[in-house]
C-alpha positions, 0 to 999 in steps of 0.5 A: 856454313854447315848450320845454316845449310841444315837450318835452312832446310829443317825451315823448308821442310817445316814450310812444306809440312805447314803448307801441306797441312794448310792445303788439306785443311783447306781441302776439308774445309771445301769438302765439308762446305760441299757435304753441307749444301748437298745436304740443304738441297736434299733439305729443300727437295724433300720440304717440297714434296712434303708440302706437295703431298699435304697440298693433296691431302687437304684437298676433298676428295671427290666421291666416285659415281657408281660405287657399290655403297651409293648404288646399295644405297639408292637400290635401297630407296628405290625399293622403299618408294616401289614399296610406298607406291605398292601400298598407295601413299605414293602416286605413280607420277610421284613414284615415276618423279622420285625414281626417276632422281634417284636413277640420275645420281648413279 
């Protein structure tokens, strides 16, 4: 009797153990599945916001208006054709005309 008493519990306690351990493989499992799909949605975010940032740099940029290159640039005509107009190769309503365009692109 005394055998099987102890046998009886020596099965038990294997039982407890193998269910203990199917219990934590399982509770790995379920970990490892959670790490994996936090994972995909970082994934997933970070591919947006790099196709957002692509989206921005493909489009053209617009030129601002009044900036200090594009007003040297036309102080620049503009004193060529005050120069021409000096020198009689531009007439003043050609001179007034052209002065002007170039006033209206600043």
């Amino acid at each position: 009797m005394r055998g099987r008493l102890a046998s009886a519990f020596i099965g038990g306690a294997i039982a407890n153990r193998r269910a203990k351990y199917m219990y934590q493989q399982q509770g790995n499992d379920q970990l490892q599945e959670y790490k994996m799909q936090q994972q995909q949605e970082e994934l997933e975010r970070l591919r947006a916001q790099q196709q957002q940032q692509q989206a921005m740099y493909s489009q053209p940029q617009p030129q601002l208006q009044g900036s200090s290159s594009n007003s040297d640039d036309i102080a620049s005509k503009l004193h060529k054709f005050a120069e021409l107009h000096e020198k009689g190769a531009l007439t003043d309503a050609e001179f007034s005309q052209l002065k002007s365009k170039l006033l209206s692109q600043m």
